[in-house]
N, C-alpha and C positions, 0 to 999 in steps of 0.2 A: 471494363475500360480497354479500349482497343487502342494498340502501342504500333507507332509508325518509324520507318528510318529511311535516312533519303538523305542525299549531298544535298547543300544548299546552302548559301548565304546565311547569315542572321540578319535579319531585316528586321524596323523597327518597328517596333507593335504602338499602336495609338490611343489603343486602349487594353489595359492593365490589371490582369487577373487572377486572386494565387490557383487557379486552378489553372493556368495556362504557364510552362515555366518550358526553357530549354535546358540543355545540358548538351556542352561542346568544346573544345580544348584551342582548337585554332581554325584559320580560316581553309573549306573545304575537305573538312573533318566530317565524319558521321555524325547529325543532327537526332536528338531522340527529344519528342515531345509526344506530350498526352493529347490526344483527344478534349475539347474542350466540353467542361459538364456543361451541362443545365443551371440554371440561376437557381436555390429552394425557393421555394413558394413559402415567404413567411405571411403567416394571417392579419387579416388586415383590423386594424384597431380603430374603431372611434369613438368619437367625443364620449357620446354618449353609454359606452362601453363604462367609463371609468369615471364618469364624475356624475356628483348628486343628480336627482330630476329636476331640482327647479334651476337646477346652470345651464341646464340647456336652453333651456328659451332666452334669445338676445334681447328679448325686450323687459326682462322680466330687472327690476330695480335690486336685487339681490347681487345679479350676474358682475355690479358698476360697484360691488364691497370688495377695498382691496382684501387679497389671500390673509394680511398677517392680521386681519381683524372677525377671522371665519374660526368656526370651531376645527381645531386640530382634529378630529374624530370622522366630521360628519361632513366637514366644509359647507355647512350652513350658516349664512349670517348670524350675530350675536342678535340677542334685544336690546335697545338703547336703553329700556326703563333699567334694567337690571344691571347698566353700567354705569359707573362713578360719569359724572361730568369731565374730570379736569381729562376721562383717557379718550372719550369719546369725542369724536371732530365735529364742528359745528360749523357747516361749511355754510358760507355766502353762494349769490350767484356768481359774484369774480372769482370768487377764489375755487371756484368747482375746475375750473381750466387750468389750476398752476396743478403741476407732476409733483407727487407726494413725495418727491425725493427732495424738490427744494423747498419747502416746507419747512418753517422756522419746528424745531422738535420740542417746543413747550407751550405753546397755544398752536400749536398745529394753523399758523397764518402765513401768506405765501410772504416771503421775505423781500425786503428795501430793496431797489435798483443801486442803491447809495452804498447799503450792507455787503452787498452780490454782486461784484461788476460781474460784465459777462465777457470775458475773452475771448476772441474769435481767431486760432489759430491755424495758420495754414492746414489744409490736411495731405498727408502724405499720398503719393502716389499709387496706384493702384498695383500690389506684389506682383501681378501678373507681367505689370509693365516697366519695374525694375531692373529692369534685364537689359532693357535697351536706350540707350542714350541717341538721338540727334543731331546733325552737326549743321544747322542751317545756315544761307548766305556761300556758300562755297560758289567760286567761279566756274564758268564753264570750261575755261582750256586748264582747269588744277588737275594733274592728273589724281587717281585715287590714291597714289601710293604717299603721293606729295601728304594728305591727308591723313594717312594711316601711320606714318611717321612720328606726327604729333601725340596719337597713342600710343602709351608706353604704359597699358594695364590690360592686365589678360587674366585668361585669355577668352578672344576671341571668336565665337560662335557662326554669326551670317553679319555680312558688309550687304545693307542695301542702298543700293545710289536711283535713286530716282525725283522724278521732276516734283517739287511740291506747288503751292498758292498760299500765301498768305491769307490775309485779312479782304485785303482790296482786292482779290482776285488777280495778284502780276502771279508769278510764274518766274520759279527760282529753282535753285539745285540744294537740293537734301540730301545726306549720307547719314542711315540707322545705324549704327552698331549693334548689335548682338551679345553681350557680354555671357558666358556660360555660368560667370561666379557672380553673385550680386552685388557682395563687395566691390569686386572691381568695378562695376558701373558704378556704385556710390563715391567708389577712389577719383574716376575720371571725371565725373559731373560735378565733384569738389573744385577739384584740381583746377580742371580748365575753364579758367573766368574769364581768360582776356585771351584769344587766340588771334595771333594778326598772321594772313596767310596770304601773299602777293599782293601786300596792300587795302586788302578786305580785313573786315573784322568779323569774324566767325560767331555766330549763335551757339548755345549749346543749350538741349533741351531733352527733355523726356519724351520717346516716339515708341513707336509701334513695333512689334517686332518678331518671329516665332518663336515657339517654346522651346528654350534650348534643351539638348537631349544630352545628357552627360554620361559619357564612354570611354574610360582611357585607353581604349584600342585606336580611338577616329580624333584626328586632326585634319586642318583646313593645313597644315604645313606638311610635305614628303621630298623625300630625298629619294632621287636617281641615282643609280651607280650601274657605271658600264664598262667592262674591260677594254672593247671597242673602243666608238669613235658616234658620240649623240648629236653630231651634229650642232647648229649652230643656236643658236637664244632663239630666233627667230624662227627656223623650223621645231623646236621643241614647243615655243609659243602654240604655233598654229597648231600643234598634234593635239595638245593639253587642251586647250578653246574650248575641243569639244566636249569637256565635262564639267565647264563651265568658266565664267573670268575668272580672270588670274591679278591677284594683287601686284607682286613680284617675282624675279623670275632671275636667277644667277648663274653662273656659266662656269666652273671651274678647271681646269686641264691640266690635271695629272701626270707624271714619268708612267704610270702602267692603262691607268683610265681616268675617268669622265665621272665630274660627279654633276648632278644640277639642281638645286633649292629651287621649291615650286613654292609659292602664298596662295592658296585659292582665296576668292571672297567665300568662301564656303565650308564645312566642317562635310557636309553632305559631298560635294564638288573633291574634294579631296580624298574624299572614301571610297565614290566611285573610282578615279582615277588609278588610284595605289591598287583597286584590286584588278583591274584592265590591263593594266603592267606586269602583274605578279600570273594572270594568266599566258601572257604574253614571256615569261620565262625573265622579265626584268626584274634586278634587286631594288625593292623600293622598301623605304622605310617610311612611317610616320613617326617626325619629329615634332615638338613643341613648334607652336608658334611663333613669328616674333616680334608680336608684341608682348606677348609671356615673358619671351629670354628677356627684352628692354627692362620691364619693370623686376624682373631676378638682376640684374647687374645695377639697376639703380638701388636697389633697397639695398646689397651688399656693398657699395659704393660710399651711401650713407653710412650703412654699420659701423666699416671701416673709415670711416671720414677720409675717404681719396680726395686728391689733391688733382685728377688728371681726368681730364673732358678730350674727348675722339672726335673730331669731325673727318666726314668723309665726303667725296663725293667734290671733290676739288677737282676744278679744271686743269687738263694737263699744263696750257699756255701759264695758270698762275703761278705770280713768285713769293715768296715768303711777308716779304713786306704786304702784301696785297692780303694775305691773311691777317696780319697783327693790325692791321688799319679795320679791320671788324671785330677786334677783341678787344673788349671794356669791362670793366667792372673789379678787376682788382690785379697786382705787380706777378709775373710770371718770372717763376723761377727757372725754366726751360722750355724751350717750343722747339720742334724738329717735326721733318715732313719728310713724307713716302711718296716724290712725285709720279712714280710707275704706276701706285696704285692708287694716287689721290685720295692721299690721310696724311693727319694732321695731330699732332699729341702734344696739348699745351696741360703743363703744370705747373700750376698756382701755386703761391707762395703758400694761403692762406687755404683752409675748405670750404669758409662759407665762402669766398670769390669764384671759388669753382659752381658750388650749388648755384650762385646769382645770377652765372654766365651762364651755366648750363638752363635755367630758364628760360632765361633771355633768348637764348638761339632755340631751344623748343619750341615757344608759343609767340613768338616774336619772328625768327628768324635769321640769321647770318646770309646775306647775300656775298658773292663773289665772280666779278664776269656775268653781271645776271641771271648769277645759277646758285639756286638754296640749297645749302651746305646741309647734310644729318649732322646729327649731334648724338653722344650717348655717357655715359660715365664709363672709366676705367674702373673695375673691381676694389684693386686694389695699389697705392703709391709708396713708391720707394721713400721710407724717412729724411727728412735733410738734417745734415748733422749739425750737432750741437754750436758747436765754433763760427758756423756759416749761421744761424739762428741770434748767435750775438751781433755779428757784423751787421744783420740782418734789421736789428731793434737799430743800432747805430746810424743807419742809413743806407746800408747798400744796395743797389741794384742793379741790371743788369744794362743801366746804360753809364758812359762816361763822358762829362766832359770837359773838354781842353780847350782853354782859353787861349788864343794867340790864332795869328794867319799861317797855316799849316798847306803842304803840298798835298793833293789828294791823293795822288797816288801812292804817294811814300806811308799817309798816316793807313789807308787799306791796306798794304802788304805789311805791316808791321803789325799792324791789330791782327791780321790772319794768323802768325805765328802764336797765339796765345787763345783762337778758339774761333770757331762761324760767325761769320756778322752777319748780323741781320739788313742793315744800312747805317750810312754815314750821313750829318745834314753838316752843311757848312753854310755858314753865317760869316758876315762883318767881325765879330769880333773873339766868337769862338766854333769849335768842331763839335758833334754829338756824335756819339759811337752809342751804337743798339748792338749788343750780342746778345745771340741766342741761347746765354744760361748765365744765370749772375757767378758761378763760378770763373767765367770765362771772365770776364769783368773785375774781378779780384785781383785776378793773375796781374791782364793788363794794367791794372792801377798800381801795382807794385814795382811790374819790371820797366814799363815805360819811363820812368823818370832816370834811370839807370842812363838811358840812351842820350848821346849827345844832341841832337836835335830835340830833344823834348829837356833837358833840364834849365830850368829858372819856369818853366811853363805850370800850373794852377791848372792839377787836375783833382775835380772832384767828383761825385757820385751825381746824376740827372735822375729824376722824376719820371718812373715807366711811365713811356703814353698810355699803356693798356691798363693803370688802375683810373686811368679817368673817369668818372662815373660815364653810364651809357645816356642813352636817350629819354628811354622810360625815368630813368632816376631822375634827370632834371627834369621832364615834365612834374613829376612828384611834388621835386623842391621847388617848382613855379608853383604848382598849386598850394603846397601848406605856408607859401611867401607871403601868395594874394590871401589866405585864410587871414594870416597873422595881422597884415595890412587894415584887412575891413574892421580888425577889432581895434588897432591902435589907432588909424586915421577918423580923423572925424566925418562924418559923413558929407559933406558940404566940400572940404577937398578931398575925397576920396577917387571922383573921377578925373582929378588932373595929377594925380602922382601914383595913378593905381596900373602901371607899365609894368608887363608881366617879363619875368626873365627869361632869355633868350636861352640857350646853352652855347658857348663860345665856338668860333669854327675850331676845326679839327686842324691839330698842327701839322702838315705834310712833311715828312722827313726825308 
C-alpha cells in the first residue's frame, strides 16, 4: 500500500469506499490517505450452481410449485397421489391468476371482493426525494428572502429558484428547498398548508433536489469579522456574488470592528466562500443557518409557552397605531417599539393568542406601509403577576373609557403622566384611551377620578381592538355559518337567506 501526503482541501467524494478513508484535524492541515485498493473479485454464482436440474428449465410445470409445497431436502415437487386432498390445491383456470397470499387458507380459493376490500392508499414519496420540498406559484418581483422567511425548519441544504410549466404548458416560478434533515422537510410540508404571499396563494409540493451531504464543518450561513472597515452591504454583496447567490446579507458596526452575516442559497456556496476569506487572512466563521435558529427559538418558545411575537422590519416613517391596526387575534398585555431599528415586541395576555397571531403573520402576512413585516417568537416571557391576572378575569384592559365631552388636549397630557399611549378616539358621547400596557391602564383608572375634571365622569374598562378575531377566522366562522345554514334551512329557501357573513369594518381609533 503506497501512503501519500499533501496539503489540500477535503473535498467531497461521490462515491463511498471503506478502503478509501482520510484522516485531518483542520482546514489546510496535512492530509494522509491510502491509495485506493482493487474491488476482490468475488465468484460469480448461478442459477444453476445451486438449485435442482429440473428448476432450471422455465418451462418445465414443476418450476410454477410454489417453494412451501417442494421437499425441504431436494426442492423437488411433491406427488399429488401421495397427498391428502384437503392439503393439496385444486386450482381452476381463474383461480391460477389470484397470488397464493390472498388465498382463502382452507379450501385454498381466491377470496370475495365483498370479504377483501381492496384499499388503495396513497404511496409515499420517493426517500430519495424527501429531502426536498417546492414552493410553487411564487411571484416574479417576491424577492427570495421574502420566501425563505416563511421557512422556519432547518436546516437548510440548496434553495433552487428556477422557472417551472405546469400542466398546460404556462410558465411560472418555483423555489426547491433542500432540506439536509428529513424531518424538517416532513415538519415544513406539514406545516405549510395555506401560505398567502403578496396576495398569491403559494403551492407547496414534493420537487427535485440534490443529495444533501451532511458535515458539521459546512453551512450555507458565515460570519465576517474585521477590525477594519468591510465596507458597505452592497460592496460585500458584489465580493460574495462570486461564489454564488446570496439569500441574506447584514451589516453590523462595531466600537472596534465589523461584523457581516452572509445566507448563501448554498451549503456548497458558502464553503467555498469561508475558505477564500480564511485564505485571504479574514476571520470568518460558519454559523447555523437561519432557518435553523427560527425553528430553535420557536420550539423553545413553545416549551416555554412565551407570550411575546418580534416583528421586524418596520418602516422607519411608521407609528405605533399603524402597527396595532395589524394585530388581531387576541388582548395584549404590552407593545413597545424600537423605531431606529424597526422592531416591535407585542405581549399577549394569553399564549395561544400569541401562537394564532404568530401564524397568522408567517403564512398570511402583516403588511405595514406596503412592506411585509418578519415575524418570529421570543424564547422566553416575563410572567404577569398574580393580582394583574385577577383584575384580568374581571375585565381589564389596556384601553379606557370615559364617558362625557372632554378637551383633547387636557385628557392626552393627563393620561401621559400614568404611562405611553398608544391613541386617543373621541366620539359624541365618549373618549377611548389605548395604552401601551394594561398596567398603565389600571393606574389611569384609579388616579383619574381623583382629578377635578374627571369626577362624577363613568370610566370603565373597553374591549382591545387587537383581540378582535382576524380575517382568516371570520372567513372560518362565514364558512362553518353557511355549513350550519344548508343543514337547518330547507332547501327551497336556502338561496334567498343563504348571505354569507361579512367580517365588520375595522374601527379606526
Amino acid at each position: 500500500m503506497k501512503i501519500y501526503a499533501r496539503t489540500m482541501r477535503p473535498t467531497l467524494c461521490t462515491s463511498f469506499s471503506p478502503q478509501l478513508f482520510f484522516l485531518g484535524r483542520r482546514w489546510g492541515s496535512p492530509k494522509f490517505y491510502s491509495s485506493r485498493l482493487p474491488s476482490p473479485s468475488w465468484p460469480s454464482i448461478r442459477p444453476s450452481d445451486t438449485l435442482p436440474k429440473e428448476l432450471s428449465d422455465e418451462q418445465s410445470p414443476v418450476a410454477r410449485i410454489p417453494w412451501e409445497f417442494r421437499d425441504s431436502d431436494t426442492g423437488a415437487a411433491p406427488n399429488p397421489d401421495d397427498s391428502p386432498d384437503d392439503t393439496w390445491p385444486k386450482e381452476s383456470s381463474d383461480e391460477k391468476r389470484i397470488p397464493w397470499a390472498h388465498r382463502d387458507s382452507n379450501d385454498w380459493t381466491a377470496p370475495s371482493p365483498r370479504a377483501y376490500p381492496q384499499i388503495q392508499s396513497p404511496e409515499p414519496p420517493d426517500p430519495l426525494r424527501r429531502h426536498t420540498v417546492c414552493i410553487e406559484n411564487v411571484s416574479w418581483e417576491t424577492p427570495i428572502s421574502d420566501v425563505l422567511d416563511v421557512v422556519q425548519f432547518g436546516d437548510v441544504y440548496h434553495i433552487q429558484d428556477s422557472i417551472r410549466r405546469d400542466s398546460q404548458g404556462k410558465p411560472h416560478r418555483g423555489i426547491a428547498i433542500t432540506f439536509t434533515n428529513v424531518n424538517a422537510a416532513l415538519g415544513f410540508y406539514s406545516d405549510a398548508t395555506n401560505i398567502n404571499l403578496y396576495g398569491r396563494r403559494l403551492q407547496v409540493e414534493w420537487g427535485e433536489g440534490p443529495r444533501p451531504f451532511t458535515d458539521l464543518g459546512r453551512s450555507r450561513a458565515i460570519t465576517i469579522t474585521d477590525r477594519g472597515h468591510l465596507g458597505t452591504e452592497q460592496d460585500l454583496r458584489d465580493y460574495l456574488e462570486a461564489f454564488g447567490p446570496i439569500d441574506k446579507l447584514s451589516l453590523m458596526r462595531e466600537k472596534d470592528q465589523d461584523r457581516a452575516f452572509v445566507n448563501f442559497l448554498s451549503v456548497n456556496s458558502g464553503a467555498r466562500a469561508a475558505q477564500a476569506l480564511r485564505d485571504a487572512g479574514a476571520q470568518v466563521e460558519s454559523v447555523p443557518e437561519r432557518c435553523w435558529v427560527a425553528e430553535r427559538l420557536k420550539a423553545f418558545a413553545l416549551a416555554n409557552k412565551s407570550r411575546t411575537v418580534v416583528l421586524r422590519n418596520i418602516p422607519s416613517d411608521a407609528t405605533l397605531s399603524d402597527v396595532c391596526d395589524q394585530i388581531r387575534g387576541g388582548s395584549i398585555f404590552r407593545i413597545g417599539t424600537i423605531p431606529e431599528s424597526g422592531l416591535a415586541y407585542i405581549h399577549f395576555i394569553e399564549h395561544s393568542s400569541a401562537v394564532s397571531f404568530y401564524r397568522h403573520a408567517l403564512y398570511n402576512g402583516v403588511m405595514v406601509k406596503n412592506r411585509r413585516l418578519h415575524v418570529a417568537f421570543q424564547a422566553q416571557s416575563k410572567e404577569i403577576p398574580r393580582f394583574l391576572h385577577d383584575e384580568i378575569d374581571r375585565g381589564l384592559t389596556r384601553c379606557l373609557a370615559i364617558e362625557g365631552i372632554l378637551n383633547a388636549d387636557m385628557l392626552k397630557n393627563d393620561c401621559l403622566h400614568y404611562g405611553n399611549v398608544e391613541r386617543i378616539a373621541f366620539s359624541e358621547t365618549k373618549s377611548i384611551v389605548s395604552f401601551t400596557a394594561v398596567p398603565h391602564a389600571l393606574k389611569a383608572s384609579r388616579l383619574l377620578p381623583t382629578k377635578l375634571a374627571y369626577q362624577g365622569l363613568k370610566i370603565t374598562f373597553a374591549p382591545d381592538p387587537c383581540a378582535a378575531p382576524s380575517e382568516e377566522e371570520w372567513r372560518k366562522a362565514a364558512a362553518l355559518q353557511a355549513e350550519i345554514s344548508a343543514l337547518l334551512i330547507p332547501s327551497d329557501t336556502q338561496q334567498q337567506k343563504s348571505n354569507a357573513a361579512i367580517p365588520p369594518n375595522r374601527i379606526k381609533m
